[in-house]
C-alpha positions as CSV (number, residue, x, y, z in Angstrom):
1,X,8.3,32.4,2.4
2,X,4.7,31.8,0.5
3,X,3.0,28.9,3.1
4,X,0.2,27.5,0.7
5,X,-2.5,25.3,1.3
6,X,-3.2,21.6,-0.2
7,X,-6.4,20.5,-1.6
8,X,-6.6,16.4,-1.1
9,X,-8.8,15.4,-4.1
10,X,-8.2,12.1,-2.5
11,X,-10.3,12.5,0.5
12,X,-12.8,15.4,-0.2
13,X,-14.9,15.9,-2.9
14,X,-14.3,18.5,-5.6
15,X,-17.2,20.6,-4.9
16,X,-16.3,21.0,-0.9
17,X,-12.4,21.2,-1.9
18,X,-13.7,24.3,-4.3
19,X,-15.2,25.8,-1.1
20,X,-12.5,25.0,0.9
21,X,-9.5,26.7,-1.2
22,X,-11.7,29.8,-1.1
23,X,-11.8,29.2,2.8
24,X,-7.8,29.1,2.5
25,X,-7.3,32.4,0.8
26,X,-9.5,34.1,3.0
27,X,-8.0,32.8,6.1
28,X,-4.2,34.4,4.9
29,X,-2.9,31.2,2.8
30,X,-0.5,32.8,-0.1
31,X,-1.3,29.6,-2.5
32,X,-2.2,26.6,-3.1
33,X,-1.4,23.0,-4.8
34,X,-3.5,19.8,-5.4
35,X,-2.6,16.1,-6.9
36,X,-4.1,14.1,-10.1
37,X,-5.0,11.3,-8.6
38,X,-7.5,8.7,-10.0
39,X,-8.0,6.5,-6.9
40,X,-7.6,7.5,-3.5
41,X,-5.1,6.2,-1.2
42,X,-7.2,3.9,0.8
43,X,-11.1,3.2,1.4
44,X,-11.5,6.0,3.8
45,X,-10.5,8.5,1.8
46,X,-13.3,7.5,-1.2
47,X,-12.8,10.4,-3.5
48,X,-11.0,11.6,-6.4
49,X,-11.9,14.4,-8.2
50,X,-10.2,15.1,-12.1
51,X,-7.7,17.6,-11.0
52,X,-7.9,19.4,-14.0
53,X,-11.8,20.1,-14.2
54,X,-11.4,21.7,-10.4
55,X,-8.1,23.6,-11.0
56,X,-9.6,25.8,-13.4
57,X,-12.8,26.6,-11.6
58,X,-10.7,26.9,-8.2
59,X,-8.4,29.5,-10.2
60,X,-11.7,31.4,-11.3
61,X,-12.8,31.8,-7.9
62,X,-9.7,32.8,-5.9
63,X,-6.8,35.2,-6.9
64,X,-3.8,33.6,-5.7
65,X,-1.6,31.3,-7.3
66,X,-2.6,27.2,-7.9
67,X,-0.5,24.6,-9.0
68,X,-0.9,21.2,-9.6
69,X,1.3,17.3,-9.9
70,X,0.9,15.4,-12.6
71,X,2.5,12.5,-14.2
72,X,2.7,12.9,-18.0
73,X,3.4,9.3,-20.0
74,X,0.6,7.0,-19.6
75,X,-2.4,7.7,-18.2
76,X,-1.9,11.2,-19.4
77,X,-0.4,11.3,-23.2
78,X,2.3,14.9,-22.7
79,X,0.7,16.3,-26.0
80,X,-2.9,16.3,-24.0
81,X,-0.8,17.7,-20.2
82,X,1.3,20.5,-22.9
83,X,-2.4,21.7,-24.3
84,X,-4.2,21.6,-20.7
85,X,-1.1,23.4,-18.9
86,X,-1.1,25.7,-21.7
87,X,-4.5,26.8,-21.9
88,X,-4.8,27.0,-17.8
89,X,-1.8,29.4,-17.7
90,X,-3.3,31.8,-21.1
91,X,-6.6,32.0,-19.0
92,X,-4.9,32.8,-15.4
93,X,-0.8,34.1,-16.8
94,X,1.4,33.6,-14.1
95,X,-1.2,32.3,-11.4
96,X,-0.4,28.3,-12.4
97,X,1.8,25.9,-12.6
98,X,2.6,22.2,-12.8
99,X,5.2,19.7,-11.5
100,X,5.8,16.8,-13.1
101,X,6.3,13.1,-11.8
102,X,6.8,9.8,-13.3
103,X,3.8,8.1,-11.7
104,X,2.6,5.6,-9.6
105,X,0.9,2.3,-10.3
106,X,-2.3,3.3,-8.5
107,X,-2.7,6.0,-11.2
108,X,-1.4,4.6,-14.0
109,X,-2.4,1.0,-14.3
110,X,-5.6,1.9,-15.8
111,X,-4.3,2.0,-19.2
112,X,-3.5,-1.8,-18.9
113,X,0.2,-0.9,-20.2
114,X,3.0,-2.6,-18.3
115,X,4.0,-1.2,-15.3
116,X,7.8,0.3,-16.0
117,X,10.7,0.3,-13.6
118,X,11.8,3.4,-12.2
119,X,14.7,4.4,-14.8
120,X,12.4,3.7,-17.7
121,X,9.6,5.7,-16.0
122,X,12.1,8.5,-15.4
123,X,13.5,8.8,-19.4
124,X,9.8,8.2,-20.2
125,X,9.5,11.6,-18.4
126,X,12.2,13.5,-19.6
127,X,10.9,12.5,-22.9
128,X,7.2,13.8,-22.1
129,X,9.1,16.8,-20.4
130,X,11.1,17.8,-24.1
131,X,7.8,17.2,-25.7
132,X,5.6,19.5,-23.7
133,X,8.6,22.4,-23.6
134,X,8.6,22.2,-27.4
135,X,4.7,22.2,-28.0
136,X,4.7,25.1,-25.6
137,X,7.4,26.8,-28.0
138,X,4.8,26.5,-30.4
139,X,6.9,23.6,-32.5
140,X,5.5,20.9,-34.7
141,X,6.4,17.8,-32.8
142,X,7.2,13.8,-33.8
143,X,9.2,12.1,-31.7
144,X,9.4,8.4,-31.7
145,X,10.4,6.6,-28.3
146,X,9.0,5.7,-24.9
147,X,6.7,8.1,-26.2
148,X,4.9,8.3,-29.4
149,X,4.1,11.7,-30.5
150,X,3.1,12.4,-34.6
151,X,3.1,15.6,-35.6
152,X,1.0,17.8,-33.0
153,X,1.4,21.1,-32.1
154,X,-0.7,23.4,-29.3
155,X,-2.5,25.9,-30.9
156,X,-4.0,28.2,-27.9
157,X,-0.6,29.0,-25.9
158,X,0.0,31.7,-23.4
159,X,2.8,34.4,-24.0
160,X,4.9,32.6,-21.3
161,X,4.8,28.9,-20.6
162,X,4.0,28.5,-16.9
163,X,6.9,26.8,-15.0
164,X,7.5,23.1,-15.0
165,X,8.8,21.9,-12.1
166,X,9.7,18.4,-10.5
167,X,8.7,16.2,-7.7
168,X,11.3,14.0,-5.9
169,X,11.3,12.4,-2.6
170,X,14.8,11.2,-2.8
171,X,18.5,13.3,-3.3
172,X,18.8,10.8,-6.6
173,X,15.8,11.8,-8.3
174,X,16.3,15.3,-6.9
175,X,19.8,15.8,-8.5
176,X,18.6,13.9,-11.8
177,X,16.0,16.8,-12.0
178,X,18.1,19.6,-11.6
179,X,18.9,19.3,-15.3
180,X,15.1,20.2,-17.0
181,X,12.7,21.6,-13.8
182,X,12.4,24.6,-13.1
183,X,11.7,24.7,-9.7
184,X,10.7,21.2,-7.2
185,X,8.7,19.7,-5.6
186,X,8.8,17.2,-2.4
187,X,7.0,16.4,0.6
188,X,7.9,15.2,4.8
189,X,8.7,16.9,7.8
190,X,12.2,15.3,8.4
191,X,14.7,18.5,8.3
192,X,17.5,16.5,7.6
193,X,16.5,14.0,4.9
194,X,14.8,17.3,3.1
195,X,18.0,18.9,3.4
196,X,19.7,16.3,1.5
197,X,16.7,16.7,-1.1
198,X,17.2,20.5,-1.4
199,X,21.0,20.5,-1.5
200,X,21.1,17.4,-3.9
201,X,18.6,19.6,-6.4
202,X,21.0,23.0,-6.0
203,X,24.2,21.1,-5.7
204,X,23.2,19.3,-9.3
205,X,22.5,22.7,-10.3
206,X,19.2,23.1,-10.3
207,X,17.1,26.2,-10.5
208,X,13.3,28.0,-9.3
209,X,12.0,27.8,-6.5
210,X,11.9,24.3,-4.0
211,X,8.4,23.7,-1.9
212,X,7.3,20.8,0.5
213,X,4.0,19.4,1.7
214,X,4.1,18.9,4.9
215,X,1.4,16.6,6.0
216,X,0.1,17.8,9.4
217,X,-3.0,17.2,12.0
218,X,-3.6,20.3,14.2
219,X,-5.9,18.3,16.6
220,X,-7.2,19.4,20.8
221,X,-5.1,16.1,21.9
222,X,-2.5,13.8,20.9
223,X,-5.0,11.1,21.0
224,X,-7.0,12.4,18.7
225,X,-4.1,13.0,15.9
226,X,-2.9,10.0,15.8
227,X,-6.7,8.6,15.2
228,X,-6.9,11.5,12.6
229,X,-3.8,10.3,11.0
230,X,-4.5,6.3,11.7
231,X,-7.7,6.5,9.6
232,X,-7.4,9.0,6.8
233,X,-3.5,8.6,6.5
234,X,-2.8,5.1,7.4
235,X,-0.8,4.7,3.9
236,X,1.7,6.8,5.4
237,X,2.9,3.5,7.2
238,X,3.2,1.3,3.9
239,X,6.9,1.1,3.3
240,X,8.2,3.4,0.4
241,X,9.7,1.1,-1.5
242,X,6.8,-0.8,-2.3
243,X,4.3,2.1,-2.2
244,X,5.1,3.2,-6.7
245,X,4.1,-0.4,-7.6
246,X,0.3,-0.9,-5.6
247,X,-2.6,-0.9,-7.6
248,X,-5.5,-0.5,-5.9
249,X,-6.5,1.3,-2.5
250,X,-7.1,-1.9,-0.9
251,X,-3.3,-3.0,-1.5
252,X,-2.4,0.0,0.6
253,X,-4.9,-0.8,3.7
254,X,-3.4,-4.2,3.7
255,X,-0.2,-3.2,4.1
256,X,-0.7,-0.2,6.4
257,X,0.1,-0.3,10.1
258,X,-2.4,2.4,11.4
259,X,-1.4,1.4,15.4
260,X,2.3,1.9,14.4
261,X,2.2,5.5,16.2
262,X,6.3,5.7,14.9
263,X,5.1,5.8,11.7
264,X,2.3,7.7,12.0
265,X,4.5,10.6,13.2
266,X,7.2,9.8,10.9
267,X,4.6,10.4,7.5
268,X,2.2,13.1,9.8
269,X,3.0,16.1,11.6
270,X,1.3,15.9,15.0
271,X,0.8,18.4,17.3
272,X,-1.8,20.1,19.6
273,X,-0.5,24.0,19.9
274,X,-0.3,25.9,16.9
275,X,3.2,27.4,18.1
276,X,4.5,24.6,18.5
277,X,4.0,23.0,15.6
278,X,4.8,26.6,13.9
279,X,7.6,26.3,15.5
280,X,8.4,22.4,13.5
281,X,7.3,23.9,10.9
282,X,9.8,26.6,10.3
283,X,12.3,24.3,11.1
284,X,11.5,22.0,7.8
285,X,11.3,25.5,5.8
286,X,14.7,26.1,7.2
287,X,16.1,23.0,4.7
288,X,16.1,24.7,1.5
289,X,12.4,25.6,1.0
290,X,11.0,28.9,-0.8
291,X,7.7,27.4,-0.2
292,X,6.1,25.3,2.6
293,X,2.4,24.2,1.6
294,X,0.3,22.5,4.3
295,X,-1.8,19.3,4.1
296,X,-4.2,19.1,7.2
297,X,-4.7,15.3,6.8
298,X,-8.2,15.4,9.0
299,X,-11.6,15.3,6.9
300,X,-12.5,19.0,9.6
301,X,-10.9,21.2,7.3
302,X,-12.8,24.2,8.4
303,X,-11.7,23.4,11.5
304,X,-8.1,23.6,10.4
305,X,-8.3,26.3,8.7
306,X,-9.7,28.8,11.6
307,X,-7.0,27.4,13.7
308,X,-4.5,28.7,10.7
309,X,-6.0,32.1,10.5
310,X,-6.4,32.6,14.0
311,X,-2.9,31.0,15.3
312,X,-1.2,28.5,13.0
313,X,-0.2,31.1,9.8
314,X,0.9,34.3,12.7
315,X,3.1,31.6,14.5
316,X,5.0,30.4,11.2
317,X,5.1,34.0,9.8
318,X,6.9,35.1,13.1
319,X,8.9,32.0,13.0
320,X,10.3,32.1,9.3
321,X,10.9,36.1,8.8
């Protein structure tokens, strides 16, 4: 079981999260992950780093493996994602990798395109998806469709493309990836809806290996989590199927419930012993999951991350061998 950490470019700025992910490997953390984000979720948060500028220097300065979600399509043409992916994994071989997505409007509306519906997002990324496995071949590639690509190729490649993989938070999208990804990604804390996630993905055929981010607050009291979560998570409480099509963070804020405590534990992991919530933990790892990376959702992550060393990361080792 690899437990990695997450870097939130959405709530910390690049320079602290490069200090930070060094912190994580040094307090036992087997890898780590990060989001392209450019806005963060709500007005608390009020960062977000390029993704791609810190990945690199975060893979210069640590040794273990970093991957990264990003939505190829719009904001981010998959000619320009196949030449960044490609020259992150020929400078660090098999330390990198990327899962792909089909967006969300807070992202992606900066173009000033129109806003597609899910299906079209979703063949608008299995088109970027064909194009960025071919330019990683080392093809000359047109293609003509929901994307426009004339006749690129990459010329810096590495001898083996790093994995592509998939995020999903549903079964559907799960089982629609099996047929390109080569691993996924999702995220929550529910053991049963992640199982139906994971055994949508391997039923459907798919391959690699299946992580989850786990949201959690490790916090001295109850109290205090739930204000953790209430102020720096309070999107958590926005209902999912409005969440893909906000715009800006202040759609989010006015549509969060932060004193909806429900919620709050239904889209954060709170607890206030470390072998305890190892304990929680190992049963979400127990749905399917190779990998289970950890999102402390608190602005403290030094805190979080002695508590990991020191307790959290021995608990969940003894709980998942």
């Amino acid at each position: 079981m690899r437990i990695g950490f997450h870097a939130s470019h959405e709530q910390l700025a690049p320079s602290r999260l490069l200090s930070l992910v060094r912190e994580a490997e040094a307090a036992g953390f087997d890898a780590a992950m990060c989001s392209d984000h450019f806005a963060p979720w709500g007005l608390a948060q009020g960062q977000s780093g390029l993704s791609w500028s810190w990945i690199g220097a975060a893979l210069a300065t640590t040794s273990f493996p970093i991957g990264m979600v990003v939505a190829p399509g719009q904001r981010y043409h998959p000619a320009i994602v196949a030449q960044g992916v490609a020259t992150l994994e020929e400078m660090f071989p098999g330390r990198y990798w990327a899962a792909l997505g089909s967006g969300e409007a807070i992202n992606e509306h900066i173009t000033g395109d129109v806003w597609p519906a899910k299906a079209d997002r979703e063949e608008r990324l299995r088109e970027s998806v064909e194009i960025i496995r071919r330019l990683l071949a080392g093809e000359r590639v047109d293609h003509d469709g929901a994307v426009r690509v004339h006749d690129a190729r990459v010329w810096t490649r590495p001898a083996v493309p790093p994995p592509l993989k998939a995020t999903a938070v549903g079964p559907a999208t799960a089982a629609w990836a099996a047929g390109w990804a080569d691993g996924l990604v999702t995220v929550g804390h529910d053991p049963a809806g992640l199982r139906e996630v994971t055994g949508a993905y391997r039923d459907a055929g798919g391959t690699g290996p299946i992580a989850v981010q786990v949201h959690v607050c490790l916090a001295s009291s109850l109290d205090e989590g739930l204000g953790v979560a209430a102020e720096q998570w309070r999107q958590g409480t926005v209902p999912g199927e409005v969440m893909w099509d906000l715009e800006q963070p202040e759609d989010f804020d006015r549509l969060a419930d932060p004193g909806d405590e429900a919620a709050l534990h239904s889209a954060v992991l709170i607890d206030t012993d470390a072998r305890a919530m190892a304990g929680r933990l190992a049963e979400v790892a127990s749905a399917g999951f190779d990998e289970v990376y950890l999102h402390h959702v608190g602005l403290d992550q030094s805190a979080f991350l002695e508590r990991a060393r020191d307790e959290l990361l021995p608990a969940l080792r003894e709980a998942v061998a």
